[in-house]
Short mmCIF file of the C-alpha atoms (twelve columns), coordinates in Angstrom:
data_MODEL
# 
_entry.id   MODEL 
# 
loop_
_atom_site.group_PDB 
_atom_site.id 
_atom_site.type_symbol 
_atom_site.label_atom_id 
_atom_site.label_alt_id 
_atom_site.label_comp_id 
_atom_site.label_asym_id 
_atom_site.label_seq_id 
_atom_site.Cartn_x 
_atom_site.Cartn_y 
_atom_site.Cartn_z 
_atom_site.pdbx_PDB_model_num 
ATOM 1   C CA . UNK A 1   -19.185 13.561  4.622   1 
ATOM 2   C CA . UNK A 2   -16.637 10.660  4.698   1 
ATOM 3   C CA . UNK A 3   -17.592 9.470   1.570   1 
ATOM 4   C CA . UNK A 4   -17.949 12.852  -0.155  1 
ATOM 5   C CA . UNK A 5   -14.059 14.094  1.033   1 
ATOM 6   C CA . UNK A 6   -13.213 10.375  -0.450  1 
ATOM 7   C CA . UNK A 7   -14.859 11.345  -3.899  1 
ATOM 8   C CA . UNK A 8   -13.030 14.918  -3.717  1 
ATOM 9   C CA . UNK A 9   -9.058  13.364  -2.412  1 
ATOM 10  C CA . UNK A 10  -9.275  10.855  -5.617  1 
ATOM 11  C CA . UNK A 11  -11.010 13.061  -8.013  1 
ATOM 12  C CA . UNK A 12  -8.112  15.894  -6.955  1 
ATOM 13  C CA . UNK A 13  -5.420  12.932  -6.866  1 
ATOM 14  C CA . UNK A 14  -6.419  11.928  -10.424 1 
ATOM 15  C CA . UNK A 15  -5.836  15.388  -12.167 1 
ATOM 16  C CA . UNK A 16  -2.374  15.402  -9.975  1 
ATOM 17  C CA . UNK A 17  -1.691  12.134  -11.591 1 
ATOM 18  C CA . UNK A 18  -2.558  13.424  -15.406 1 
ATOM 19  C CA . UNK A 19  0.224   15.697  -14.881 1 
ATOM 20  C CA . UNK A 20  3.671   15.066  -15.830 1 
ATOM 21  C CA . UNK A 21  5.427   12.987  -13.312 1 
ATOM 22  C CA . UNK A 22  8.257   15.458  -12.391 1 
ATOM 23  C CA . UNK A 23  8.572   19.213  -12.770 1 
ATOM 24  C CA . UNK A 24  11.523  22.045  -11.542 1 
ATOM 25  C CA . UNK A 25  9.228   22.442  -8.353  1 
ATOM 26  C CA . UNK A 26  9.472   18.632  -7.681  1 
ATOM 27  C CA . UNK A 27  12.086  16.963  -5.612  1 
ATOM 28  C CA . UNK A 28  13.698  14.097  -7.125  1 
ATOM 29  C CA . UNK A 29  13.460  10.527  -6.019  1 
ATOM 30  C CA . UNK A 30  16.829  10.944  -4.575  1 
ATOM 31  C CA . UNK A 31  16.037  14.283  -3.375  1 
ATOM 32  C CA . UNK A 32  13.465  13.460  -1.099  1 
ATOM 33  C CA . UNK A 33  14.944  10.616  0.299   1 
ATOM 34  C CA . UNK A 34  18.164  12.924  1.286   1 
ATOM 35  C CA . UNK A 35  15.572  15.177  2.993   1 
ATOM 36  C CA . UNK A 36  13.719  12.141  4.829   1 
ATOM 37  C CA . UNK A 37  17.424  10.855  6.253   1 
ATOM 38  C CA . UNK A 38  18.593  14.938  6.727   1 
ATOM 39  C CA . UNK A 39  15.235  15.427  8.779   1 
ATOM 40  C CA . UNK A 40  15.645  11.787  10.630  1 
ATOM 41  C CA . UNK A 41  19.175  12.613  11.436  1 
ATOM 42  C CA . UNK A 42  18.165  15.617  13.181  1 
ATOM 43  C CA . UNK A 43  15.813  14.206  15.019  1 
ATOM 44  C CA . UNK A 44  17.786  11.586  16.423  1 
ATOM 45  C CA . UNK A 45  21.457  11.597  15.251  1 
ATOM 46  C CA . UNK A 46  22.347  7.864   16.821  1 
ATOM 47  C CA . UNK A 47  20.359  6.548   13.331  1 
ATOM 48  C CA . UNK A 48  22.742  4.278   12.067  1 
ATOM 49  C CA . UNK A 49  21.394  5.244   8.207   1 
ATOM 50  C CA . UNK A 50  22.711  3.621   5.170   1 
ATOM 51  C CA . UNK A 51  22.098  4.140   1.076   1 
ATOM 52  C CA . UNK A 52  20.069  1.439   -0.554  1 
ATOM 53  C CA . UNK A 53  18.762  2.827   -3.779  1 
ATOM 54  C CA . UNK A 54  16.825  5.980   -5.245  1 
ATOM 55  C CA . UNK A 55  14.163  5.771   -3.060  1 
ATOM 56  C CA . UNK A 56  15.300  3.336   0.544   1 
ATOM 57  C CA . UNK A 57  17.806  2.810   2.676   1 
ATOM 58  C CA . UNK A 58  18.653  0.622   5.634   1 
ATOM 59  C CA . UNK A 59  18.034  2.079   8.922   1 
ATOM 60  C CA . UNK A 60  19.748  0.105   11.524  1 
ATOM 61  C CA . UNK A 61  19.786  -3.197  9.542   1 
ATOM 62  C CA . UNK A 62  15.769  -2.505  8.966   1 
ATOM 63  C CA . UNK A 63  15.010  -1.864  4.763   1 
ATOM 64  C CA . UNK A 64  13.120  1.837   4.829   1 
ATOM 65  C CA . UNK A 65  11.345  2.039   1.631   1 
ATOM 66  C CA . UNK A 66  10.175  5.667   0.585   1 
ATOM 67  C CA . UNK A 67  8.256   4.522   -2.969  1 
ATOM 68  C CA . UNK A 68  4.599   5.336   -1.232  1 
ATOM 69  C CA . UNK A 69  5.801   8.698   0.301   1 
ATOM 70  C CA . UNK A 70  7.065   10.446  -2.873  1 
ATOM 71  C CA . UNK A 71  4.367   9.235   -4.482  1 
ATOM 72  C CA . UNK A 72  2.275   11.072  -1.966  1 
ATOM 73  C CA . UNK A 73  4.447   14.211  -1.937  1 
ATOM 74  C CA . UNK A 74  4.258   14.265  -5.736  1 
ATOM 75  C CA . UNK A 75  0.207   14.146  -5.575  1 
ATOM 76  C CA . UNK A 76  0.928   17.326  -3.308  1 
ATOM 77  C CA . UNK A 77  4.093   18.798  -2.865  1 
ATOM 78  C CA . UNK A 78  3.081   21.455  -0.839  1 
ATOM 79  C CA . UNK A 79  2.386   18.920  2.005   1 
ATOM 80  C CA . UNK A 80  5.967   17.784  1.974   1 
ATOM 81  C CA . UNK A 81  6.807   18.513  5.866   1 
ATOM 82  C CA . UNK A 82  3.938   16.485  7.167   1 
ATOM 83  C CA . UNK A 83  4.590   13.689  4.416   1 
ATOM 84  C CA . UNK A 84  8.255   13.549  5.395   1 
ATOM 85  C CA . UNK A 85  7.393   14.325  9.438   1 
ATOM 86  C CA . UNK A 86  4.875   10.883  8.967   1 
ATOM 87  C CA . UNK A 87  7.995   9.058   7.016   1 
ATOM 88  C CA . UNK A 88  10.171  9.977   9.755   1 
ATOM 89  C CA . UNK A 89  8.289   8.594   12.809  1 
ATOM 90  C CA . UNK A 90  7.385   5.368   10.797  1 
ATOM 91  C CA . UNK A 91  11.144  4.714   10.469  1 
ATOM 92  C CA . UNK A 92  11.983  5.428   13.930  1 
ATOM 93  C CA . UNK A 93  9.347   3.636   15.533  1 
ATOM 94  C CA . UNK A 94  10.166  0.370   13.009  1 
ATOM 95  C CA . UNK A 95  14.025  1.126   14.288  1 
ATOM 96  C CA . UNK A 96  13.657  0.932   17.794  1 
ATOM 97  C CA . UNK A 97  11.401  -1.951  17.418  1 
ATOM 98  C CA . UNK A 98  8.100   0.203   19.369  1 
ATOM 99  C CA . UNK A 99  9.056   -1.401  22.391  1 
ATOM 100 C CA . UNK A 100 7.161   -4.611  21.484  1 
ATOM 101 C CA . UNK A 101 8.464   -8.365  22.140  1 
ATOM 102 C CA . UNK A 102 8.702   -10.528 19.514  1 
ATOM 103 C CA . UNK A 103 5.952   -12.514 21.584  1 
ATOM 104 C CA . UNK A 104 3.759   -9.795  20.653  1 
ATOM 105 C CA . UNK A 105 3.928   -9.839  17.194  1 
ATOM 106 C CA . UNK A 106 1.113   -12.506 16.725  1 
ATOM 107 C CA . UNK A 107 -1.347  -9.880  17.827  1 
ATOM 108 C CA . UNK A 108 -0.122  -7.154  15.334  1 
ATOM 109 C CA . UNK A 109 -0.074  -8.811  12.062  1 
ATOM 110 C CA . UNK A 110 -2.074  -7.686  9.529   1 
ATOM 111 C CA . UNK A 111 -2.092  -7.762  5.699   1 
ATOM 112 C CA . UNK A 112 -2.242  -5.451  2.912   1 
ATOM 113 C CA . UNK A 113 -2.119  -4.767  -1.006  1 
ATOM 114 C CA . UNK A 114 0.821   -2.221  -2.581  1 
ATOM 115 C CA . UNK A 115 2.439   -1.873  -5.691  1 
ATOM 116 C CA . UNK A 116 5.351   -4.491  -6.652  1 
ATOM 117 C CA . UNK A 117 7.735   -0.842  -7.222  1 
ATOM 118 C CA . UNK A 118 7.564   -0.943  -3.063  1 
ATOM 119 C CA . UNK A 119 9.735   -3.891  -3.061  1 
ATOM 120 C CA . UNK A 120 12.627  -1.919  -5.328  1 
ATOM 121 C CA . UNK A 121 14.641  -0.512  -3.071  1 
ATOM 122 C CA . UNK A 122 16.298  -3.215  -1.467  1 
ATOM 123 C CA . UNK A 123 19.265  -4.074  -2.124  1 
ATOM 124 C CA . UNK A 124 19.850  -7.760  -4.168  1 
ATOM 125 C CA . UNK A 125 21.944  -9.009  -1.836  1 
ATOM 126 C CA . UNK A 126 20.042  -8.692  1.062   1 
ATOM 127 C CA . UNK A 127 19.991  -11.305 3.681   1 
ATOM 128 C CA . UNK A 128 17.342  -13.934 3.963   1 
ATOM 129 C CA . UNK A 129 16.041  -12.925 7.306   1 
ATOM 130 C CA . UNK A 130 16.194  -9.146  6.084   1 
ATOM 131 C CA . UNK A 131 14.105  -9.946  3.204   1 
ATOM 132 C CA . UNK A 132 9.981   -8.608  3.510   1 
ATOM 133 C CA . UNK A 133 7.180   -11.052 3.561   1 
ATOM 134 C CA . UNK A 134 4.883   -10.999 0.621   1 
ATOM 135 C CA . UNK A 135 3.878   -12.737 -2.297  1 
ATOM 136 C CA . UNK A 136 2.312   -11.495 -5.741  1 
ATOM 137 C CA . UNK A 137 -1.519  -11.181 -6.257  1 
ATOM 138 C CA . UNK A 138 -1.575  -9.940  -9.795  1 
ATOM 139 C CA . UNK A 139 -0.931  -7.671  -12.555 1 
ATOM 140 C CA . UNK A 140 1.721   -4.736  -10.577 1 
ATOM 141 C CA . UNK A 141 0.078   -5.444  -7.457  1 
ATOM 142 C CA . UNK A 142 1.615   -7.881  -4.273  1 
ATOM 143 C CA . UNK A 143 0.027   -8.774  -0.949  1 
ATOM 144 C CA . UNK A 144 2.491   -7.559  1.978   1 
ATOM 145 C CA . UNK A 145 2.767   -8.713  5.474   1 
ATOM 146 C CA . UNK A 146 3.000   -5.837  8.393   1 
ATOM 147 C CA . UNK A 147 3.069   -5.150  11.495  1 
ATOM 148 C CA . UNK A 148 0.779   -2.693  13.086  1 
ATOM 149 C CA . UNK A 149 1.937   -0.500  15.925  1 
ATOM 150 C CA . UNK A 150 -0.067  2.402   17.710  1 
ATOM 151 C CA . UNK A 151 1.059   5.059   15.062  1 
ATOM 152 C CA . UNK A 152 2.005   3.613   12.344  1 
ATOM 153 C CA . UNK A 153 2.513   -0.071  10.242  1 
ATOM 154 C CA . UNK A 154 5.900   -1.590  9.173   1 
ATOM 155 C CA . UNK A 155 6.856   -4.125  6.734   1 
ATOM 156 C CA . UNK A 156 7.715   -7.726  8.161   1 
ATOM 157 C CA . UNK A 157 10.883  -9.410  7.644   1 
ATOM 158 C CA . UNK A 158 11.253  -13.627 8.129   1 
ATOM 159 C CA . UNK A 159 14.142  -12.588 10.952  1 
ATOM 160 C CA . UNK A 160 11.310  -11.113 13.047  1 
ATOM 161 C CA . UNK A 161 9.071   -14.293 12.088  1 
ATOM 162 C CA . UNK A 162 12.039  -16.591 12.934  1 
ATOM 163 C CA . UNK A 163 12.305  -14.724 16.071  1 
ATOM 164 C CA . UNK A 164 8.574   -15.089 17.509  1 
ATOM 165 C CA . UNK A 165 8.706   -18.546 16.350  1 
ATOM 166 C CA . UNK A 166 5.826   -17.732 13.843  1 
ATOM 167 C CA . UNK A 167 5.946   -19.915 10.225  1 
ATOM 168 C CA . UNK A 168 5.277   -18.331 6.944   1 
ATOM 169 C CA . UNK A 169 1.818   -20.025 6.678   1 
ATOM 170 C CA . UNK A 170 0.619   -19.154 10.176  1 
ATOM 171 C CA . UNK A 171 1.781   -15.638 10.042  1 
ATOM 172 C CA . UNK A 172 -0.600  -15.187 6.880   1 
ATOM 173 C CA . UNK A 173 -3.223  -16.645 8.502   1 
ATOM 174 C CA . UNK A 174 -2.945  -14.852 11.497  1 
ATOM 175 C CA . UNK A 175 -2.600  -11.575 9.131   1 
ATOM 176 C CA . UNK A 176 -5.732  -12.674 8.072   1 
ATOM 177 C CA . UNK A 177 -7.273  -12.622 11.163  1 
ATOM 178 C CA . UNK A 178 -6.529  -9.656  12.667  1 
ATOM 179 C CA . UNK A 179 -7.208  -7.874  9.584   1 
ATOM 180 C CA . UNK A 180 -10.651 -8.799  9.706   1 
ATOM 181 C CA . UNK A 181 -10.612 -8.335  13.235  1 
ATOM 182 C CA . UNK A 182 -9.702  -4.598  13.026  1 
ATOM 183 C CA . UNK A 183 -11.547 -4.053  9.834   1 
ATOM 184 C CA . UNK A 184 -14.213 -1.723  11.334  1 
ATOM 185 C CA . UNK A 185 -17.280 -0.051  8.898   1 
ATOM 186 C CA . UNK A 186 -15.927 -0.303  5.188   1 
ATOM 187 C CA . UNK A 187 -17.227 3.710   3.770   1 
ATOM 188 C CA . UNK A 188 -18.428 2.675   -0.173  1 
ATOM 189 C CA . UNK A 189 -19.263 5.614   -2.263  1 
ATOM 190 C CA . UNK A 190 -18.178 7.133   -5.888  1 
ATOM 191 C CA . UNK A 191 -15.426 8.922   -7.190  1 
ATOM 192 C CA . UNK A 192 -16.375 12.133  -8.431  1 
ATOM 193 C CA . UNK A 193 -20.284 12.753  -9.533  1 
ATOM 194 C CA . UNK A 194 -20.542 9.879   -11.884 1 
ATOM 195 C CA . UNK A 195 -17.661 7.758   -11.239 1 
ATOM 196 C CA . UNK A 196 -16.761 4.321   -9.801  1 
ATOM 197 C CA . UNK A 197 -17.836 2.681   -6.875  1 
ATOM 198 C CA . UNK A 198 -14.400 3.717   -4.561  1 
ATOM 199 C CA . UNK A 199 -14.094 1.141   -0.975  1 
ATOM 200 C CA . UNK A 200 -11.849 2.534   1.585   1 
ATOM 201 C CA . UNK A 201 -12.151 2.085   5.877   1 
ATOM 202 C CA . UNK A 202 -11.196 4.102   8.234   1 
ATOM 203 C CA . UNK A 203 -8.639  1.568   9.655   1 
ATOM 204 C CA . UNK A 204 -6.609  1.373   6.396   1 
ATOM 205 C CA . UNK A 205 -7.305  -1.873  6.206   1 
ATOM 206 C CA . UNK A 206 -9.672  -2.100  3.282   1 
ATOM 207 C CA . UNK A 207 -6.629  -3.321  0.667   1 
ATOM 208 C CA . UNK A 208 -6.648  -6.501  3.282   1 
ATOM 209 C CA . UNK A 209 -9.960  -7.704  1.533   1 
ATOM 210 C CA . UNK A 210 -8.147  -8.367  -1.582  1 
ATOM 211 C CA . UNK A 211 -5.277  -10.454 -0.321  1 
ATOM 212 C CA . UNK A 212 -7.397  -12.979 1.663   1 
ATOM 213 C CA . UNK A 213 -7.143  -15.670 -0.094  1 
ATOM 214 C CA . UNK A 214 -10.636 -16.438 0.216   1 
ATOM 215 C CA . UNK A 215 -11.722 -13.020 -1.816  1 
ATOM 216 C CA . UNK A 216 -12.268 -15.394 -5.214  1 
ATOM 217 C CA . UNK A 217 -13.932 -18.283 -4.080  1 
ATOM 218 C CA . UNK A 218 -17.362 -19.124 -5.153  1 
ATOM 219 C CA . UNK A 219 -18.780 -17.229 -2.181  1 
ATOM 220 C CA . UNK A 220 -16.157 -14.321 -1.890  1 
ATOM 221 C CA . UNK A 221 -16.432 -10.482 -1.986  1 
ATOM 222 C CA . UNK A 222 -14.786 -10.416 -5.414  1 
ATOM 223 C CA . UNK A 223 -16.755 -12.899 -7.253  1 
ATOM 224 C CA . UNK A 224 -18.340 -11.179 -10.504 1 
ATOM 225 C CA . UNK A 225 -16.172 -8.006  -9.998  1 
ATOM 226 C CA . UNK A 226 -13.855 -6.167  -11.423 1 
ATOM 227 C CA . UNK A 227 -11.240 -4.114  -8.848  1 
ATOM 228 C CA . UNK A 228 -8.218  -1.651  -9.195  1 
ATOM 229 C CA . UNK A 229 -6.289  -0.150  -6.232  1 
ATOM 230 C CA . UNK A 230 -6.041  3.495   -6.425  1 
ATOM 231 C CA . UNK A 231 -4.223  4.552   -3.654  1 
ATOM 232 C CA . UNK A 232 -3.262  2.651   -0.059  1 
ATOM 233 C CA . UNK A 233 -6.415  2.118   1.338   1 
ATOM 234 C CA . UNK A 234 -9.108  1.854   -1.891  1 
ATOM 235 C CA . UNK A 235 -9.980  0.275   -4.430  1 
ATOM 236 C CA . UNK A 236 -12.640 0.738   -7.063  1 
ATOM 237 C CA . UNK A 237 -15.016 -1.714  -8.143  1 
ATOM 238 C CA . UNK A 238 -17.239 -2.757  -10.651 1 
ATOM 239 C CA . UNK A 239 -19.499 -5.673  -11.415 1 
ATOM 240 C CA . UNK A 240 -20.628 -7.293  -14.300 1 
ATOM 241 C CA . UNK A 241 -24.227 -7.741  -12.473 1 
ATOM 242 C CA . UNK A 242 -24.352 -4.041  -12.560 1 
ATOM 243 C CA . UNK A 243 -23.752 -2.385  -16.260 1 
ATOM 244 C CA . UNK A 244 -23.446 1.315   -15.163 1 
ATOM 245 C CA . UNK A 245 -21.042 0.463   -11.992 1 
ATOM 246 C CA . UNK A 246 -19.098 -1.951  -14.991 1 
ATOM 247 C CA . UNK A 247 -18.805 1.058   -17.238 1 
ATOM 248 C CA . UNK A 248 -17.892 3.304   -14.286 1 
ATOM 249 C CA . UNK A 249 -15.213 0.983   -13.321 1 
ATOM 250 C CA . UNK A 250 -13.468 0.721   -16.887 1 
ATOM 251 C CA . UNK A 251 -13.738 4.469   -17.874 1 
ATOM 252 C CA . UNK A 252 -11.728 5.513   -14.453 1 
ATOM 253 C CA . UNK A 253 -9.625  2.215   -14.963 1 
ATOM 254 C CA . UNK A 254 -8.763  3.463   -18.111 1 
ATOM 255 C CA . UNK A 255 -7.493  6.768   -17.048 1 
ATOM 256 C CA . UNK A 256 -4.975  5.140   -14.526 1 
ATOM 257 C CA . UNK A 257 -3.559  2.479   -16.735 1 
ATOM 258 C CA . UNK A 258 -2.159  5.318   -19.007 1 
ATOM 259 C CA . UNK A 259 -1.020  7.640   -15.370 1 
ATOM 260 C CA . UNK A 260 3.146   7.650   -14.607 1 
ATOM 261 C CA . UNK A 261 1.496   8.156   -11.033 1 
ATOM 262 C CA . UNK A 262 -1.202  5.634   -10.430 1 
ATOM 263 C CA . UNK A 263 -0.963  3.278   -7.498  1 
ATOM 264 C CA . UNK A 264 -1.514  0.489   -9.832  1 
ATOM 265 C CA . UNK A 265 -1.909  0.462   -13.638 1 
ATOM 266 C CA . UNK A 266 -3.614  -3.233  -13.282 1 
ATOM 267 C CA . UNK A 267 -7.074  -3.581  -13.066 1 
ATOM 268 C CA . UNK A 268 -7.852  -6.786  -11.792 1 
ATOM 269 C CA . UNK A 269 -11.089 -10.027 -11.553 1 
ATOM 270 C CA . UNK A 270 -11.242 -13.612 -10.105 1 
ATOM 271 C CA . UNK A 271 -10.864 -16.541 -12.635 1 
ATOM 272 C CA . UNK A 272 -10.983 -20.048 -11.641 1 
ATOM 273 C CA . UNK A 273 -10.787 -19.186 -7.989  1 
ATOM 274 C CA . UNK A 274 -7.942  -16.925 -8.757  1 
ATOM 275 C CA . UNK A 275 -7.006  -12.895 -8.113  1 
ATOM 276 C CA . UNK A 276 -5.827  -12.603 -12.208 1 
ATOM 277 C CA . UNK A 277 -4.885  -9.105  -14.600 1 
ATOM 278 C CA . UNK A 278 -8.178  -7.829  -16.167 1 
ATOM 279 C CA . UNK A 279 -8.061  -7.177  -19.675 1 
ATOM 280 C CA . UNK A 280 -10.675 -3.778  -20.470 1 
ATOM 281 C CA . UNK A 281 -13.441 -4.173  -23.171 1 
ATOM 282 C CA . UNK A 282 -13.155 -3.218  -26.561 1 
# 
């Protein structure tokens, strides 16, 4: 049944992200971020809240970046209030810091794959130590460093690395670790009745599989694939061992190159041991 509600969100999400971006119905970027800060304010009027661009702001010197949740509200706008309601907590929780030492953050790093747009809203002159951990992959797609707290996970700054005395190289290894740690049972099944193999898990961790740094080596999960992140926790496949999941892969892949609305436009292979942009067959 997992796999099967999988095949119907994305197959659902896909004619959502045919249509045209924004319509009379639609808030605007700017829109729904004024509701996200109007509904946070009410909830807790002590936010210190500041404007940062269309879609973020700073919420007590912590960047809140909004790019994933109108994206989500646009593939549904009738789920606005529990899009926003989710938005809301995630800030607050990030804000007061969960109650969690910075000794503790070892043990809640993890790492996962989003588009480069998430990154957009901060400002440019943002201080080092305010500045998110994360380096590119490929194509529109960038591996990001979070933490993960009970309810929800928050992007990592160096300040809170600095602060639990955790270097840039450890805290990706440890990301590493407790990613595949708290992996759990990947769910593998196809978009739609004939489309491509689509990888999620139930911990929302799946994405994590295609920052390790391991994922194109000559042993890795990648090698002889073809991949493309369709929304925050899967990715679709295809391999070149396997002629109807290859043709699968690049018909869908296809489809969200051209969408205003895809996760990613960028499908994406391993070449010389490397995560690099795929270009689709003639």
């Amino acid at each position: 049944m997992r796999l099967y509600s999988l095949a119907m969100i994305t197959v659902l999400w896909t004619m959502w992200a045919a249509a045209p971006a924004f319509s009379q119905s639609k808030l605007s970027e700017i829109e729904f971020r004024d509701h996200v800060i109007a509904v946070a304010k009410a909830q807790d009027s002590s936010l210190d809240i500041e404007i940062a661009g269309p879609l973020s702001f700073k919420i007590h010197d912590a960047i809140a970046n909004l790019d994933s949740g109108y994206r989500e509200y646009l593939g549904n706008p009738a789920q606005l209030n529990n899009v926003v309601d989710r938005w809301v907590q995630m800030f607050r929780i990030a804000a007061a810091g969960d109650g969690f030492a910075a000794s503790d953050l070892s043990g809640r790093l993890v790492m996962l794959v989003r588009n480069r747009i998430y990154l957009d809203g901060a400002p440019p002159d943002l201080p080092p130590e305010n500045q998110l951990v994360w380096h590119p992959l490929a194509g529109d797609v960038i591996a990001l460093l979070m933490v993960d707290y009970p309810t929800t996970r928050a992007s990592v700054t160096y300040g809170q690395l600095a602060e639990a005395n955790i270097s840039t190289d450890d805290a990706w290894r440890i990301a590493k670790e407790n990613s595949t740690a708290a992996m759990g049972a990947l769910q593998i099944g196809s978009i739609g009745q004939n489309g491509p193999v689509a990888i999620s898990a139930e911990s929302g961790l799946a994405t994590a599989l295609l920052a390790d740094p391991d994922a194109c080596s000559a042993n890795g999960p990648l090698t002889d694939a073809f991949v493309m992140v369709v929304d925050r926790d899967t990715f679709i496949v295809g391999r070149t061992s396997d002629a109807w999941s290859l043709r699968a892969f690049w018909a869908f892949a296809r489809t969200m190159t051209l969408s205003a609305n895809a996760f990613s436009n960028t499908p994406l292979t391993c070449e010389a041991g490397e995560l690099v942009e795929a270009t689709a067959p003639n």
